[in-house]
N, C-alpha and C positions, 0 to 999 in steps of 0.2 A: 477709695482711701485718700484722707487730705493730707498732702506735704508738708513735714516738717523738717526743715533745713539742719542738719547737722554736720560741721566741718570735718569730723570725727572719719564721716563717710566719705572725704576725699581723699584718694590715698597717692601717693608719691611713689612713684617704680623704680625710681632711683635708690631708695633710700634702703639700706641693710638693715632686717631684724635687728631691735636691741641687742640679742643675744653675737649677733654675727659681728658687729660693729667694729669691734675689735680689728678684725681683720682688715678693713680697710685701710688703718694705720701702718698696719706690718706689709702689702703690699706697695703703698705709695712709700714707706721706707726704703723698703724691699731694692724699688727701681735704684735706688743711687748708687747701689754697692753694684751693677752691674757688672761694674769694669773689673771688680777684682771676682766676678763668679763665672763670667763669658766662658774663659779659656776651659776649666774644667767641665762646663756644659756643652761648651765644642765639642768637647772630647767623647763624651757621652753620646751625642748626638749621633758622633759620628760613625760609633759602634752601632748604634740603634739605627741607622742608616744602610749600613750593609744586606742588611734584612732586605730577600728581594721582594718580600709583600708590602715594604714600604718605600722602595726605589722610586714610585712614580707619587708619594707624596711631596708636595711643595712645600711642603713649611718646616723641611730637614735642610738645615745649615751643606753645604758644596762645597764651602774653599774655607779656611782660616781669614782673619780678619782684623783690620787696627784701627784704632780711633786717635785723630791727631790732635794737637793742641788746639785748642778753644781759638777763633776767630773771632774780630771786632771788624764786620765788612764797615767803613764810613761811607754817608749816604751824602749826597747832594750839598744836602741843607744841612749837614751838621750831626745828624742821627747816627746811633751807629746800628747795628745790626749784632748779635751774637750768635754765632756759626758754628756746628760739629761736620770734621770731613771722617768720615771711616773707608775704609778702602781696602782691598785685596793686598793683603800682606804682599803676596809676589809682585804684582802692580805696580804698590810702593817700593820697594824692595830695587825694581830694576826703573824706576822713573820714567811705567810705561803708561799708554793711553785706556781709555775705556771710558762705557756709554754713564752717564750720570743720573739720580734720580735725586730731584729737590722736593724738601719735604717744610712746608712755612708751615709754623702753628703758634698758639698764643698760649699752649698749656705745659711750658715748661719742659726743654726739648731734654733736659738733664735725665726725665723720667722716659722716654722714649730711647735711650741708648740701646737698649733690646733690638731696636728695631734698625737701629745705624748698623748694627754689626750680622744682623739677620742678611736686612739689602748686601751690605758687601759681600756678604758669604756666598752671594748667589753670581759673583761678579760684577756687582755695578760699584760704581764709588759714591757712595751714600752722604747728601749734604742736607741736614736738620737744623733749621735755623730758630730759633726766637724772633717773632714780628717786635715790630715799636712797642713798648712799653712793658711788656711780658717778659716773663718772665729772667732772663739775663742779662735782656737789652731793656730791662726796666730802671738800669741807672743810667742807659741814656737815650732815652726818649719817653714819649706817652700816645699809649695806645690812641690811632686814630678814628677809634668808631669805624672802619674797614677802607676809610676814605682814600687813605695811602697805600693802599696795599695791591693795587696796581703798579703806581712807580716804584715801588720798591721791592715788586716781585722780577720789573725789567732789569731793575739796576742790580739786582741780585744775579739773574742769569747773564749780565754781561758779564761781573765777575769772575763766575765761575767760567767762560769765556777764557779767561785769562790765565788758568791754571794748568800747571803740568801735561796731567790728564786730560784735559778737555779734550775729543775727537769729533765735535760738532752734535755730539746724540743726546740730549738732553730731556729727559721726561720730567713729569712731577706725580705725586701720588698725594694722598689724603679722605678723609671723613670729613662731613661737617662742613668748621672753619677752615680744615686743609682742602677741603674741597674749595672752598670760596676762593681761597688765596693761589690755586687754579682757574679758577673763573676770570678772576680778575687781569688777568694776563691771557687768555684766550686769541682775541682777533690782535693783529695790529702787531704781532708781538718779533717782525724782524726775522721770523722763520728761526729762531734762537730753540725755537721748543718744536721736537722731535714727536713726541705723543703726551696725553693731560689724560688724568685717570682723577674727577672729581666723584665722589660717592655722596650721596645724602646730603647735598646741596643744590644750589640752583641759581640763575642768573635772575630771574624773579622776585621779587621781595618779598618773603615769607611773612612779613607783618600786613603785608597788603593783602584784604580778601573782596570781592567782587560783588558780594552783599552788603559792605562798609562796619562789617563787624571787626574789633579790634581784638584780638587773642593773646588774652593776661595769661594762662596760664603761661603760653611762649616768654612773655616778659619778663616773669619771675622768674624763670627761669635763665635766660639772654642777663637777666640783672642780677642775679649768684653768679654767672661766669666771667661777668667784664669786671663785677667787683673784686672777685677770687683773684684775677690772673697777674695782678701787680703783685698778690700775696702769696703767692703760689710757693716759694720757697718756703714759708713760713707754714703753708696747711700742711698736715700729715693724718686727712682724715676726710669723710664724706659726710662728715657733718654739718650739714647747712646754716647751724646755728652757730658756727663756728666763722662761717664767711661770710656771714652776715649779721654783725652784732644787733643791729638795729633793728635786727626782725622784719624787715621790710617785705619781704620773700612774702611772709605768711599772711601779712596784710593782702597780698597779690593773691595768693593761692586760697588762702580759707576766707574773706571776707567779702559776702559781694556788695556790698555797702561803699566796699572801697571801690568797686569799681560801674558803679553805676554809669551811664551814660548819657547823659544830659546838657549834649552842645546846642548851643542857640542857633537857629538857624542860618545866621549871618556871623559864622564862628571867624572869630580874629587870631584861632591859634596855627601855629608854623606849619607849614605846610613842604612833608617832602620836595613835594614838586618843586618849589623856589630853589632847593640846594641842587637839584639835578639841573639845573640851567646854568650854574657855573660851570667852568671849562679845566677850571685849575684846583687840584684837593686844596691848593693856598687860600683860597679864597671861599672855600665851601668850610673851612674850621675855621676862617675868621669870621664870616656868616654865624656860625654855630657860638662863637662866644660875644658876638655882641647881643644876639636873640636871645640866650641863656645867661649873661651877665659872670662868663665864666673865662677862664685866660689859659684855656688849653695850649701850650706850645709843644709840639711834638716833636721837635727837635731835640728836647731836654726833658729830662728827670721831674714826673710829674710830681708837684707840689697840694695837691688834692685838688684843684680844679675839674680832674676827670670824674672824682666821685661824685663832686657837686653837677655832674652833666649829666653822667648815666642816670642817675637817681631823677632828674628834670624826664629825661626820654623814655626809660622801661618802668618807672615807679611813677611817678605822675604821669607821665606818659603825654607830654605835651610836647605832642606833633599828631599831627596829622600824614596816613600814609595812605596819599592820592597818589602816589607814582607807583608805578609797576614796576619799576627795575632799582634793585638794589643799589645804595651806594659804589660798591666795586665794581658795577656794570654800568657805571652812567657814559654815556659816549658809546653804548653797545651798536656796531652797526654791520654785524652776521657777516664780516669780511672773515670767514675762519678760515683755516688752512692747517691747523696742526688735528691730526688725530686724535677725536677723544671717545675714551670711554667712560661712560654715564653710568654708575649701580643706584639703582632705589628699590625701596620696599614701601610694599603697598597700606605698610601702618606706621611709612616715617612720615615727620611732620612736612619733607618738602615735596612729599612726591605731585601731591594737583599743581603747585609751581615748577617740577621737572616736567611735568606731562604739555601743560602750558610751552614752556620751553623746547620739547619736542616740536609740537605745532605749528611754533614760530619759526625754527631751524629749519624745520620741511618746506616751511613755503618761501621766507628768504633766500635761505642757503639749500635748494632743490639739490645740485650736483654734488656739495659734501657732505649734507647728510643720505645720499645712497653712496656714497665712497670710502666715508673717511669719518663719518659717525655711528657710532654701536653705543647701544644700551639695553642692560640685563635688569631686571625688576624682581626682586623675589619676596617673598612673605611676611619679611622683615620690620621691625619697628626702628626706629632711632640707633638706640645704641642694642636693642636685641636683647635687652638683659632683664626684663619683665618676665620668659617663662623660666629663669632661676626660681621664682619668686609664688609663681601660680601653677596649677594642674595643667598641660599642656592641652589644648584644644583638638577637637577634631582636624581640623585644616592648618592644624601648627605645630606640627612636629617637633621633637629635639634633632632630629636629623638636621630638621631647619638651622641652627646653628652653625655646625660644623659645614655644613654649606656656603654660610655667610662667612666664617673667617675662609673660607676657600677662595670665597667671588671678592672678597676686600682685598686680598692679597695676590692679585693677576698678573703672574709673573709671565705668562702667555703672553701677555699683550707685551710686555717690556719684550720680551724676547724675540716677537716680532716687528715693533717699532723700534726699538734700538740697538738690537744685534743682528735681528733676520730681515728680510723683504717684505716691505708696507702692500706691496700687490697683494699679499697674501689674505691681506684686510676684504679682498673683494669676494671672497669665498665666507666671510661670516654677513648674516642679513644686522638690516639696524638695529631692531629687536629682538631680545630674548625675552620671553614673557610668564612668571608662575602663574599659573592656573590654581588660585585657590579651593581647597575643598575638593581638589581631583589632584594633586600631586604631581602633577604633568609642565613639560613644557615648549611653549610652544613660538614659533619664529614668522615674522610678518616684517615686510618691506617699508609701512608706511602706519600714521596715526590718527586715526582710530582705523582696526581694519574692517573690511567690507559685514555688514551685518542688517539684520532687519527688526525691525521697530516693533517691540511689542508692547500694546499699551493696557496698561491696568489700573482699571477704574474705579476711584473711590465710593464704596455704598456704605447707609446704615441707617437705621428707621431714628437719627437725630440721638443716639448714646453709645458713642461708641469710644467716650470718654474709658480709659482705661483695660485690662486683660478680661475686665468681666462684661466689659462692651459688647455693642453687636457691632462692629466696624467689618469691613469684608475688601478684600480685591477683587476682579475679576475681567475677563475684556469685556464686559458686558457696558454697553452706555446707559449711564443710568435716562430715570426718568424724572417723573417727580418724588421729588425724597423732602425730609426735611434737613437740615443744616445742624452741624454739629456745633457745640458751644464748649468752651472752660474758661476760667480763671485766671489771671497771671500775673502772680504776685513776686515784684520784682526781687524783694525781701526775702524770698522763700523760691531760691532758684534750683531747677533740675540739675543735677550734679554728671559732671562728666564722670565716665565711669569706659575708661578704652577709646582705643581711638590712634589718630596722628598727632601724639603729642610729644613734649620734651621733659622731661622730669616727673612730668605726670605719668601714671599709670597707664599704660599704652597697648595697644594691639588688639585682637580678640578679646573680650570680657562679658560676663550673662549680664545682658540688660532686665532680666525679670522682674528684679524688688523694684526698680525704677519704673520699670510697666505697668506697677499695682496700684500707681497713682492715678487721681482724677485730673488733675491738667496734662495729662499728656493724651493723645486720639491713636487709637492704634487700628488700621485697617490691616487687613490680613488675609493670604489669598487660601483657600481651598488646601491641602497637601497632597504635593505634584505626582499626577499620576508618571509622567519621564520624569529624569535630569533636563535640566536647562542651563547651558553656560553662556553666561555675559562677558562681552569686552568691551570695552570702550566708554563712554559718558551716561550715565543716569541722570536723569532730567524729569524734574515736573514742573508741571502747571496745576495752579490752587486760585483757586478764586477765595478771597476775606474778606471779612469786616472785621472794625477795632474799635472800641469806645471813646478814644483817646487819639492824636492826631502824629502820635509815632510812636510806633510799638515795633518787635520782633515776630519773627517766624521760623521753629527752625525743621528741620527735617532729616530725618533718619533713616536708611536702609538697613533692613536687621533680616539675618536666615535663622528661620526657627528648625529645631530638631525636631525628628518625630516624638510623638506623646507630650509636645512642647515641655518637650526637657530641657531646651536650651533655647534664649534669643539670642544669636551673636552680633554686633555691630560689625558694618563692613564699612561704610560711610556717611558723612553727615555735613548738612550745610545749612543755610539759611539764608535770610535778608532782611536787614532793618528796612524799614517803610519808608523813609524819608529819600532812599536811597533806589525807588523799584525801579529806575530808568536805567540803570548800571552804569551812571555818570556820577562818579564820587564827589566833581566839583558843581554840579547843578545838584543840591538835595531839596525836594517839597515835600512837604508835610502832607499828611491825607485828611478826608473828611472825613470825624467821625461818624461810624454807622454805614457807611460807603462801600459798595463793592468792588473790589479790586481786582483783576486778574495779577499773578504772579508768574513769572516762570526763572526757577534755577537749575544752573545746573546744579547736581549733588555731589558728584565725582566723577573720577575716572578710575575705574578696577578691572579684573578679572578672575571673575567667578565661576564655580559651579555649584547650583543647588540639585542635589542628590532627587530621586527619587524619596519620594513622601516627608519631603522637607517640607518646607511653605516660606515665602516670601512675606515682608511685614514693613508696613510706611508707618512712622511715627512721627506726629507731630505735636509742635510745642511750641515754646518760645525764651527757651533758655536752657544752653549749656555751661556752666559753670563749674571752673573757671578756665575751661578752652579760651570762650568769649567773653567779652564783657557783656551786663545787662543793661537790657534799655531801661530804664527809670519810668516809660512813659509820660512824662510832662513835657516832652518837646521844646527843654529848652529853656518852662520857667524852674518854681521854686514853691516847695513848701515845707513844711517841717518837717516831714518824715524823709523827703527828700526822693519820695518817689511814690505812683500808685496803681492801683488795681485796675486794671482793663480786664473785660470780657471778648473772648475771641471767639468767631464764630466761621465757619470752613462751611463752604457751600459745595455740592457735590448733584447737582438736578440737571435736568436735560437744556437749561440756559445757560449753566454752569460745570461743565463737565472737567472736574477734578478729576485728574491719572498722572500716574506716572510711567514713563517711557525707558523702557527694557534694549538695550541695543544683543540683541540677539544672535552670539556667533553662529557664521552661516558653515562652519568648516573649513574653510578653505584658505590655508595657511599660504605666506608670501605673497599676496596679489593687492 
């Protein structure tokens, strides 16, 4: 079957049924009136608490609680900060001490009071702040793309330093961007911070991928939220067309035209790496407005400068991201010391950059990451709000939910870093790990754990283009075969459909209508006489040729049901050509017609495929609008502005195509 592109078929997980929409308004209303609904839902609470079947739930309100007048922290340079303290009525009451938990975010701390008065209730003294530009401290300052938000997470916990309460025990909490704005204050930080609970973030650059592919849909995404967050008092609705007049979003998300890929080989656009070699955020935003012709001052009251930047970086997208480490981490140098605890799931968009991150902790920082480093991974997507939306899968529970508000809200760990004994930390291993598809969970000392290498090797008598192919897997090494071929018409790209995304439709989803097509090659293994569970890195090696002298390649791990009732996505990656040396800043072009050896990794997960499942390698050359698409013209120009390559996957006894299985061996902690 030939592909035809329809935007129709891209669907957004974010977004509420027409009919539901409504509600969105009445929730984000909803938050502001907190302060006058708390005290009565205390109350409630507190009856509903007596219950001894619910004594040992954690997300039942403990103590009474108060929220004090609005803070304007001044910053350095002039900024100011806007600050909510909540605290323990009795606390406040007798002007006595206790541990603290700082929470920075950029989405409007006003809508988060729930959450100041929850933290107190449990004992801590709760401080919720607004970053530069966002939200309350958007009349005075502007948001700095995350460049400050190091110094001004320091200069934040010196203050609190300075107040009544402070007893030296200070933690932070956060999702996301709260996660970051933990990151960003990690090493180096004065011993000020007690324990860091970043969730669904990472020191990593989530825009950077190891193939050189750039991830639109992330942008559109990243570029509705940095636009949203100056307007945030102003939205009362999750409507996208709402925070973003100019429709820019949908240019990102539905048009791949918009995002074709076509830099010159001797590309003269900005280049992360330049801004990570300043020392000082002053200097890296004055960088950033003379490269973009923009007069950001982040001291003061953005005058739209900022709009005109973001819209240069996530909507034209002119930068180049050759650095691996995020703005808020630049100067990263694994000197940690405060305790942190790490959550991801294995369908959010940071997790192969947490896992990354793992990696790098275990071998710089060997002694704090077995001491003083724990991370929980479970089943999760981003924000987790995709199976509202869909049929709940085999290996994704609704259980899965009430799980995740359990493991986002770890009051355990507060209670052992800032009111109980951090030795205590030495009795939990570094990892907690879901076991997809088996419901299990299970604990290992180090990353990736011990395992053995199972390889499965690509056959097909040269048609194994699409479900009605003869494509196959097996350990078997081939012999002589013929080479499979498709089409790849930039114009008419494979639609992302699940996955590690942001706004997009995320997690679990049946890749089948997608498999019905002819440019995609589907090999597929036998249906498993055992279960087989994987941890750790999936990895192949592809031998190609391309017509054209830079093309894409992307690749999929998908578990089929029995009766292939279902393909599920587990993971997927690829490599643009220009780039197969894995050096972003040497890219060469290939020889058309050329055979090339490939090798990617695809991810890091953990799985189990069931008895009479089957395993399934998909291959392509374009996920849209995860990635951007290669144009194939490497660089020049013609009117359509992009063109048709023929791709062809060799799999013969010169060329042995497989993909490599890390094979859990059983043997948990070693």
């Amino acid at each position: 079957m030939k592909r035809k592109f329809n935007p129709k078929n891209i669907k957004i997980g974010l977004k509420l049924p027409t009919i539901l929409a409504p509600l969105s308004s009445i929730f984000i209303r909803m938050a502001f009136f907190v302060d006058y609904t708390y005290t009565p839902l205390f109350k409630i609470f507190e009856v509903i608490g007596r219950s001894k079947r619910l004594q040992n739930v954690n997300f039942l309100p403990e103590t009474n609680s108060i929220r004090l007048k609005e803070v304007l922290i001044e910053l350095e340079d002039g900024g100011k900060l806007a600050t909510d303290i909540y605290l323990p009525t009795e606390l406040y009451k007798k002007k006595g001490t206790g541990p603290t938990i700082l929470v920075r975010l950029p989405y409007w701390k006003d809508r988060l009071s729930i959450l100041g008065y929850f933290i107190a209730s449990k004992g801590y003294v709760a401080v919720i702040q607004d970053i530069r530009g966002c939200g309350r401290s958007s009349e005075h300052g502007t948001n700095s793309l995350y460049i400050y938000e190091r110094q001004d997470g320091l200069e934040t916990l010196r203050w609190i330093t300075r107040r009544f309460w402070y007893n030296k025990k200070i933690g932070m909490w956060g999702l996301s961007y709260l996660g970051i704005t933990q990151l960003a204050v990690s090493w180096d930080n004065d011993n000020l911070l007690a324990c860091l609970n970043p969730i669904h973030s990472s020191y990593s650059n989530v825009f950077w991928h190891p193939g050189g592919f750039y991830p639109v849909g992330l942008s559109g995404a990243l570029y509705l939220i940095m636009i949203s967050t100056a307007k945030m008092k102003k939205l009362t609705t999750m409507d996208f067309d709402q925070w973003d007049k100019n429709g820019y979003y949908k240019q990102l998300f539905f048009n791949p035209s918009n995002s074709f890929y076509n830099e010159p080989i001797d590309s003269k656009k900005p280049k992360l790496s330049d801004m990570a070699n300043f020392d000082s955020p002053k200097y890296s935003i004055k960088m950033m407005n003379r490269v973009y012709k923009t007069n950001v001052d982040v001291s003061r009251m953005d005058e739209g400068s900022f709009a005109k930047l973001i819209k240069e970086m996530f909507y034209k997208r002119n930068i180049f991201h050759n650095h691996d480490l995020s703005p808020y981490a630049f100067g990263l140098n694994y000197e940690f010391n405060t305790p942190m605890l790490f959550i991801g799931g294995w369908y959010d968009m940071f997790i192969e950059h947490m896992m990354r991150d793992v990696m790098l902790i275990q071998k710089n920082a060997p002694d704090f990451f077995r001491e003083k480093f724990k991370m929980i991974i479970g089943p999760w997507s981003h924000i987790n709000m995709d199976k509202f939306l869909i049929k709940p899968l085999k290996y994704s529970h609704l259980k899965d939910d009430f799980r995740f508000l359990q493991k986002i809200l770890p009051f355990w760990w507060y209670d052992c870093c800032l009111k109980g004994n951090q030795s205590l930390l030495n009795e939990i291993p570094p990892l907690q790990i879901y076991i997809l598809n088996k419901d299990i969970w299970r604990a290992f000392n180090k990353w990736p754990p011990t395992s053995t290498e199972l390889k499965l090797y690509l056959h097909s008598n040269g048609k194994s283009n699409s479900l009605s192919g003869d494509g196959f897997l097996s350990k078997n090494k081939p012999k002589e075969e013929p080479p499979d071929q498709y089409l790849f018409d930039p114009s008419n790209p494979v639609i992302t459909k699940g996955g590690r995304n942001l706004f997009l439709l995320s997690g679990p989803q049946d890749q089948t209508d997608i498999e019905k097509c002819d440019d995609i090659l589907i090999f597929t293994t036998n249906a498993l006489e055992k279960g087989l569970e994987i941890i750790g890195e999936v990895k192949i090696i592809f031998y190609a040729s391309t017509t054209v002298e830079d093309t894409d390649f992307m690749v999929k791990l998908v578990d089929v049901y029995p009766n292939n009732k279902k393909s599920i996505n587990i993971i997927d990656s690829g490599i643009r050509t220009r780039y197969r040396s894995g050096n972003l800043d040497e890219p060469e072009l290939v020889n058309p017609n050329k055979i090339y050896k490939f090798e990617i990794v695809i991810g890091s997960i953990a799985i189990y495929f069931p008895e009479n499942h089957k395993i399934r390698l998909e291959i392509t050359s374009s996920n849209f609008p995860r990635f951007d698409v290669n144009s194939n013209l490497a660089g020049k120009k013609n009117k359509k502005k992009c063109q048709i390559a023929t791709q062809t996957i060799y799999h013969d006894k010169d060329h042995p195509s497989h993909l490599t299985l890390p094979v859990f061996n059983g043997k948990e902690n070693k």
